[in-house]
C-alpha positions as CSV (number, residue, x, y, z in Angstrom):
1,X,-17.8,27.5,-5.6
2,X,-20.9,29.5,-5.4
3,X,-23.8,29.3,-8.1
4,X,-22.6,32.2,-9.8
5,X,-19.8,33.8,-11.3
6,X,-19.3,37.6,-12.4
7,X,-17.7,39.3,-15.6
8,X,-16.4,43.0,-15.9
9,X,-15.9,45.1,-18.9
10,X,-15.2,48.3,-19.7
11,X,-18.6,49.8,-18.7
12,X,-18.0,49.0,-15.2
13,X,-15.0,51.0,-14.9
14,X,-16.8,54.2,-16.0
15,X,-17.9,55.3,-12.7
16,X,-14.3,55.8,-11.1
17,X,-13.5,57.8,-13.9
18,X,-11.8,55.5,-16.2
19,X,-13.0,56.3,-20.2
20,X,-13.8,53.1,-22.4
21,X,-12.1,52.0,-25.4
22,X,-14.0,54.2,-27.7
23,X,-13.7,57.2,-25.4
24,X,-9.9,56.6,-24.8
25,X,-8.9,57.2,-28.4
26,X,-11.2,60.0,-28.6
27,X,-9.0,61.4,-26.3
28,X,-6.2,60.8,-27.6
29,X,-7.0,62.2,-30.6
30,X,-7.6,65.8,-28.6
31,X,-4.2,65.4,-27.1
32,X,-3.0,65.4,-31.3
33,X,-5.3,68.8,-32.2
34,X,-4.9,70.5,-28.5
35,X,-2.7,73.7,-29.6
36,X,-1.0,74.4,-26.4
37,X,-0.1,70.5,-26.2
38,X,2.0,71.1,-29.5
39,X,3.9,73.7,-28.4
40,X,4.9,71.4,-25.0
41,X,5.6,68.5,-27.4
42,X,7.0,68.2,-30.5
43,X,6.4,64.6,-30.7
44,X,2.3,65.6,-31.6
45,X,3.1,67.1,-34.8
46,X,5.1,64.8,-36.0
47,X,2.9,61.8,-35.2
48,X,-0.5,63.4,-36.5
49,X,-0.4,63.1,-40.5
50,X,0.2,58.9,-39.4
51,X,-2.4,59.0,-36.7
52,X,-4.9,60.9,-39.7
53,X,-4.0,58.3,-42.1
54,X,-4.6,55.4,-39.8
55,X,-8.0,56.7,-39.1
56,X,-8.8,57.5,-42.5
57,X,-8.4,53.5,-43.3
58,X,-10.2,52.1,-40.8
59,X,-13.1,54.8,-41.2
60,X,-15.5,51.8,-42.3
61,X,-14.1,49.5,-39.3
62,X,-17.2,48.4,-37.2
63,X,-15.8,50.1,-34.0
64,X,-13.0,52.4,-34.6
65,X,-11.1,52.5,-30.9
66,X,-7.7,52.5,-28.8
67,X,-7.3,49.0,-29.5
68,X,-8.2,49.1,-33.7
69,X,-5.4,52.1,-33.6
70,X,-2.8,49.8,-31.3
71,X,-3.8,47.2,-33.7
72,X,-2.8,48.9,-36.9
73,X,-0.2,50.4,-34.9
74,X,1.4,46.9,-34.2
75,X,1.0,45.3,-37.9
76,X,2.6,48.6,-39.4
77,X,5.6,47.2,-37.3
78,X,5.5,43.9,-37.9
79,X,4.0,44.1,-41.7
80,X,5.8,40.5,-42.5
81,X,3.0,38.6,-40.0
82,X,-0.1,40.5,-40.9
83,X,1.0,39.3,-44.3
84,X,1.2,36.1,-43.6
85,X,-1.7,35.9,-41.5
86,X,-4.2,37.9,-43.1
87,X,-3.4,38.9,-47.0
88,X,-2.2,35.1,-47.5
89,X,-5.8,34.3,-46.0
90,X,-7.7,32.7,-49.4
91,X,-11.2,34.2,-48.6
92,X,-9.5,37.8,-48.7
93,X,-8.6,37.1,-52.2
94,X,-11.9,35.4,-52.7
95,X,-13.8,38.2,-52.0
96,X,-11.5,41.6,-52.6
97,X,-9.4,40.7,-55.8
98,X,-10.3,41.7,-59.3
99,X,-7.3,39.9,-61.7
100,X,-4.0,41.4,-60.0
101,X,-5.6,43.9,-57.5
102,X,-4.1,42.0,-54.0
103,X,-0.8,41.3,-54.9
104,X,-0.4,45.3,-56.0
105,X,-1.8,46.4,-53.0
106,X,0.0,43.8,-50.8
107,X,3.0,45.1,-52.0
108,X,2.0,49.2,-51.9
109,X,0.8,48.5,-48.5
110,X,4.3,46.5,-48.0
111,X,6.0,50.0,-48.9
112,X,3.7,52.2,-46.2
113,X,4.9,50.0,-43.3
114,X,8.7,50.2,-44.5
115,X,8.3,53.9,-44.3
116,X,6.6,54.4,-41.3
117,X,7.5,51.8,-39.1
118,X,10.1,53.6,-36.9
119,X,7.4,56.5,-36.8
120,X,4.7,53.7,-36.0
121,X,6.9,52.4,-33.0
122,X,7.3,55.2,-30.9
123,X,3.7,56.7,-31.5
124,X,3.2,53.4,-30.0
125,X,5.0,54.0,-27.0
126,X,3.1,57.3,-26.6
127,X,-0.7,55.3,-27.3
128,X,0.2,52.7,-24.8
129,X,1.6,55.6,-21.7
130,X,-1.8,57.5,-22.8
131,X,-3.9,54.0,-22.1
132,X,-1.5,53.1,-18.9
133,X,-2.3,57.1,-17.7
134,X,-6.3,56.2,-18.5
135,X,-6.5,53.7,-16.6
136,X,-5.8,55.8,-13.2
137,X,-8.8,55.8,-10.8
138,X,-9.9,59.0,-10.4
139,X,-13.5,58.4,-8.5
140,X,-14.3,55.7,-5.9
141,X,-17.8,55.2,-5.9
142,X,-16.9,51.5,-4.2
143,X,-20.4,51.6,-2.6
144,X,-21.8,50.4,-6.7
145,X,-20.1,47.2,-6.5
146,X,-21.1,46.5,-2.9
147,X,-24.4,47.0,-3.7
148,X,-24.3,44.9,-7.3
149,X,-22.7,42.5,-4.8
150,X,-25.5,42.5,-2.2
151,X,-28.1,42.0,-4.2
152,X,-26.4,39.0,-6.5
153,X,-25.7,37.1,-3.6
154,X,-29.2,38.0,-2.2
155,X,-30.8,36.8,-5.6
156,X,-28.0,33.6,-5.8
157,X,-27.9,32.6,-2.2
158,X,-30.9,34.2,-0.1
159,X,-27.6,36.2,1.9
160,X,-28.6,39.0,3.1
161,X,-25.8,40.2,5.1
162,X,-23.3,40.9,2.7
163,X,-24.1,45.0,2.5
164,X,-23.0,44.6,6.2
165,X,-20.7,42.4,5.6
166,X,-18.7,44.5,3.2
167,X,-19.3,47.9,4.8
168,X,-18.1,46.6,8.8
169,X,-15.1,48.2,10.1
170,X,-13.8,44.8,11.2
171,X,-9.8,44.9,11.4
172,X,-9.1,41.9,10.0
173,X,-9.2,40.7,5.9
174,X,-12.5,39.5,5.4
175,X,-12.8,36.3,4.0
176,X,-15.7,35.5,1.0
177,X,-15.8,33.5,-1.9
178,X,-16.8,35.0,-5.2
179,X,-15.2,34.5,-8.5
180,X,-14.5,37.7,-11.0
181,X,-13.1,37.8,-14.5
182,X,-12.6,40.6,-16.5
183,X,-11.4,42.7,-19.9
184,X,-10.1,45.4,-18.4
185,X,-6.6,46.7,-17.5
186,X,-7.3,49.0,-14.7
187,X,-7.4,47.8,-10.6
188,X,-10.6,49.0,-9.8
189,X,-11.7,45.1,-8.7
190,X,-8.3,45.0,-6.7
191,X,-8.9,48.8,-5.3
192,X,-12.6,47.4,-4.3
193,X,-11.3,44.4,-2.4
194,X,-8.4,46.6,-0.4
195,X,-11.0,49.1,0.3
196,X,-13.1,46.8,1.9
197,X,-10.5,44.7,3.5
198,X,-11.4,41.6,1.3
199,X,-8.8,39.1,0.8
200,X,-7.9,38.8,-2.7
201,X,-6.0,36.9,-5.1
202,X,-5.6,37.8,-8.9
203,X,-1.8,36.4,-9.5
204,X,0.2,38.7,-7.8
205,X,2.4,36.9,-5.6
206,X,5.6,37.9,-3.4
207,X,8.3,39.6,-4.3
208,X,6.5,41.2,-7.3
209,X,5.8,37.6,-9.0
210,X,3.5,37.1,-11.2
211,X,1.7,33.9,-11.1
212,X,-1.2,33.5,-13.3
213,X,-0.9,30.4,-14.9
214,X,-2.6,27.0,-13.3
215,X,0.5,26.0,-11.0
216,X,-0.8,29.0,-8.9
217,X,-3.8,26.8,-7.5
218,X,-4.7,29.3,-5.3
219,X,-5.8,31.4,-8.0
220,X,-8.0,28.8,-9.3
221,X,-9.6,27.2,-6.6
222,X,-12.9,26.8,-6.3
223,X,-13.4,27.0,-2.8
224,X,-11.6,29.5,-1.3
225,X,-12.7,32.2,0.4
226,X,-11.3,35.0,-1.3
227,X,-12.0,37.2,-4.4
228,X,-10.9,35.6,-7.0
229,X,-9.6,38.2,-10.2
230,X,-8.9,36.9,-13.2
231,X,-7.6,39.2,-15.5
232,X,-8.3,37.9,-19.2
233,X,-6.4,40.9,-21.2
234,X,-4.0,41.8,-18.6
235,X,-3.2,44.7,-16.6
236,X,-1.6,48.2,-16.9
237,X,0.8,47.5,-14.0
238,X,1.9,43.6,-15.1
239,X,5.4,43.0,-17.6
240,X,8.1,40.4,-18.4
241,X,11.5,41.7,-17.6
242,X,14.7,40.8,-19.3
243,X,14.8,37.9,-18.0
244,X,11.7,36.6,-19.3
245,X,10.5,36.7,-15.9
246,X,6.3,37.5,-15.3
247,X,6.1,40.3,-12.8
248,X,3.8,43.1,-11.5
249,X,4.6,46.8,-10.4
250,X,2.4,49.2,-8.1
251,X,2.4,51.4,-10.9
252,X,1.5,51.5,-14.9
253,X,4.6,50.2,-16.3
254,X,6.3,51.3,-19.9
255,X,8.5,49.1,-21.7
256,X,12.2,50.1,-21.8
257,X,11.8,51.5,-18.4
258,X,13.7,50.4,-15.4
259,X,12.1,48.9,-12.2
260,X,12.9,49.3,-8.9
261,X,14.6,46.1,-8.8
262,X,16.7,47.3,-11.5
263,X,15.4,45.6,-14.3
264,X,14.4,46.3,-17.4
265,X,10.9,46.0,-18.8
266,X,10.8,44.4,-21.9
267,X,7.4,43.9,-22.7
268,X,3.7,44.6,-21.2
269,X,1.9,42.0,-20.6
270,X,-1.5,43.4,-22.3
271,X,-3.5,42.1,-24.7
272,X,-5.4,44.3,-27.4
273,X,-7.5,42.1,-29.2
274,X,-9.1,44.4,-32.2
275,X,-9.4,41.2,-34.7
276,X,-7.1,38.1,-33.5
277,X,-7.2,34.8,-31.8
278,X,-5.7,35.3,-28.4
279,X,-7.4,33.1,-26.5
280,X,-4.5,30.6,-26.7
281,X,-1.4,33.0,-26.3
282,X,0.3,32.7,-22.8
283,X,0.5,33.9,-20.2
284,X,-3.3,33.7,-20.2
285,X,-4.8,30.9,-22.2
286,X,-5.4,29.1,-19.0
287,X,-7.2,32.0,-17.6
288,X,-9.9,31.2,-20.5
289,X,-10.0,27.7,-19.7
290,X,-11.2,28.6,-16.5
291,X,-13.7,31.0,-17.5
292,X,-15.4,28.1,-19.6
293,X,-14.7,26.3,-16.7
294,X,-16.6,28.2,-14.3
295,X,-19.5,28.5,-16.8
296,X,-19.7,24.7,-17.3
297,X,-20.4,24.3,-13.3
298,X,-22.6,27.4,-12.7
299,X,-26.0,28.7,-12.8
300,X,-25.7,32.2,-13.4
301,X,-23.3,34.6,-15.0
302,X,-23.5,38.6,-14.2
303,X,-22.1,40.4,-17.3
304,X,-21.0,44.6,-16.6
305,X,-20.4,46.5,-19.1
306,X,-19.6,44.5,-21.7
307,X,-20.2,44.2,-25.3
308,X,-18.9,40.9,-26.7
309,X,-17.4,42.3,-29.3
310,X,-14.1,39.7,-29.0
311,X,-15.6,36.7,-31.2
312,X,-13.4,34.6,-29.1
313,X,-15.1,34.8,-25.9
314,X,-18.5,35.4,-27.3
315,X,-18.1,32.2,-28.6
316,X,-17.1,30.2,-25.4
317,X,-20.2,32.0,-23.7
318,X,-22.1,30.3,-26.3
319,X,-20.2,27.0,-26.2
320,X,-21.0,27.0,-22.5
321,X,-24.6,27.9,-22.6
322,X,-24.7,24.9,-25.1
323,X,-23.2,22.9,-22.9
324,X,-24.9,24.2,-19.4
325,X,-28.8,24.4,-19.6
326,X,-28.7,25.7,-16.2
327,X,-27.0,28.3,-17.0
328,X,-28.6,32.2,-17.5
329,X,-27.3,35.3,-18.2
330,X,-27.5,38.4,-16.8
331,X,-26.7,41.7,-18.8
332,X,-26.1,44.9,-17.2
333,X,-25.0,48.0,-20.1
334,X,-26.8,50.5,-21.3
335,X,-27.0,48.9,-24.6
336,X,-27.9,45.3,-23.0
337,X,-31.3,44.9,-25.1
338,X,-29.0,45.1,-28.5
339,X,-26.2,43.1,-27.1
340,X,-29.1,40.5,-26.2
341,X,-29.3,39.7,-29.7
342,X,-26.0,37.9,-30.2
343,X,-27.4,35.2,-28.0
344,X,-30.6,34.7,-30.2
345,X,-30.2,31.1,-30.2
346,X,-30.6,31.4,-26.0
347,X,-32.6,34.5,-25.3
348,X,-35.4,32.6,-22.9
349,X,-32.2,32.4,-20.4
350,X,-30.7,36.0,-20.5
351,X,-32.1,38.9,-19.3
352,X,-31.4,41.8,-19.6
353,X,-31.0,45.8,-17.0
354,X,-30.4,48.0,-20.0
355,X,-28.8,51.1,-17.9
356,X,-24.9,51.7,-17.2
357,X,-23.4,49.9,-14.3
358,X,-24.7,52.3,-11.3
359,X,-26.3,52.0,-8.1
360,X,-29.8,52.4,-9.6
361,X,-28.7,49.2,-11.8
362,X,-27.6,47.2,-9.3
363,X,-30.8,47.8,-7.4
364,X,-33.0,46.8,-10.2
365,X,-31.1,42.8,-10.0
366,X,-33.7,43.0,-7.0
């Protein structure tokens, strides 16, 4: 395993075109006040007032985006486990209630979902084709992560070869060890490696199997000279079938659509984690594991684009750093100096390129 280890968010994935979270339900929202749009489909209407209403609650949320709306989306549907989850939680009623206040608003909120759930289901279906649709590569400025890439391993490993390396018209898959996780749902890490001829593995097996979990030692050896992805949240082209089979397409998938082996998809296998734990939920709980893993045994750890605003893996950065004393951070995002300040507790060991993921950035890890 090399001395390092790399993680992508959603910052990284700007430069090919692909919006962030925040961005993405920005856009969404245009798609809901675009006149000509309404005219083409009916369905915008009729999902606006809910979409308004949404946004109106969560107006005081600390980061209204496409996974807060998904979020709300989900609990309108399934009102009987945020209930149990959340409103039974004793601090909410700690610190909200005033004599009968929760259990009138448990149940006047109980009386919203009944009435919009069907509505809530298939706007949905029409959030998650718009994120799926997002996630579509649209530049390839590849040459960004070759040269983040050169210049790691030049500051890890004293290698100075690898901008060569990468950019060599050999034939053949290139073989080189470096180990990737990531947030994100797009294949701009998997589009990187076929570009460049690297051999990669992030789960995808034969026959469109998906194999993500630790019997797939492939995936999580330490050793092998390959690209190893590991998608924490998922991605826009993986699903279970009917047959509660783990699989993958070549393209974003939908549920309720039918696959070119002729079965149908029955759910995505995404994660949107606005507020709860997820760390543990299969299919990817060993994925985590790993992560901490990795962090336990390394010395470095190159963070893109990301924010830490998931609790649950902001904490097992700090559990790790607790752990490792060897291990630094490195913080690449425009807003890197603020995001710095999460790790007060460890801020002689991260530093900090406060400038979105570019070539100019990458440079500057010199």
């Amino acid at each position: 395993m090399r001395d390092f280890v790399v993680f992508i968010g959603a910052g990284a994935s700007v430069p090919f075109g692909i919006p962030t979270m925040t961005e993405m339900v920005k856009k969404f929202e245009d798609q809901l006040t675009n006149h000509k749009l309404v005219s083409l489909q009916p369905w915008v209407v009729m999902y606006r007032s809910l979409y308004q209403d949404i946004k109106s609650r969560l107006k005081y949320y600390r980061n209204y985006d496409i996974e807060a709306l998904i979020t709300a989306l989900q609990d309108i549907i399934d009102f009987e486990r945020i209930e149990t989850r959340v409103l039974g939680n004793p601090s909410v009623h700690h610190f909200l209630a005033d004599g009968n206040d929760v259990p009138k608003r448990v149940e006047s909120v109980r009386l919203f979902s009944e009435k919009n759930r069907e509505e809530a289901r298939a706007l949905l279906k029409q959030v998650q084709g718009f994120v799926a649709e997002s996630c579509n590569i649209i530049e390839k400025p590849f040459e960004i992560y070759t040269e983040f890439f050169h210049h790691v391993f030049l500051k890890q490993t004293g290698l100075t070869s690898f901008r060569d390396f990468a950019n060599s018209s050999s034939p053949s898959t290139k073989k080189f060890n470096f180990i990737v996780f990531t947030t994100n749902y797009d294949c701009v890490l998997e589009a990187y490696c076929y570009a460049k001829r690297f051999d990669y593995d992030c789960g995808e097996s034969t026959q469109q199997k998906l194999e993500i979990g630790k019997e797939n030692t492939q995936l999580y050896s330490f050793d092998r000279e390959a690209c190893m992805i590991h998608k924490l949240h998922g991605s826009i082209n993986w699903y279970r079938d009917e047959d509660g089979r783990m699989c993958y397409g070549t393209q974003p998938v939908r549920v309720g659509e039918t696959t070119s082996l002729g079965r149908r998809v029955d759910k995505e296998l995404l994660i949107y984690p606005a507020y709860e734990k997820y760390t543990f939920r299969e299919p990817f709980y060993e994925m985590f594991h790993h992560l901490k893993e990795c962090l336990l045994r390394c010395k470095a750890c190159y963070v893109v684009g990301y924010s830490f605003r998931d609790e649950d893996i902001l904490g097992l950065f700090h559990d790790s750093m607790e752990l490792n004393r060897d291990l630094r951070i490195c913080l690449i995002d425009l807003n890197a100096d603020t995001i710095k300040k999460k790790f007060d507790n460890f801020s002689a060991r991260v530093q900090t390129i406060a400038m979105p993921f570019s070539m100019k950035a990458a440079r500057q890890l010199a």
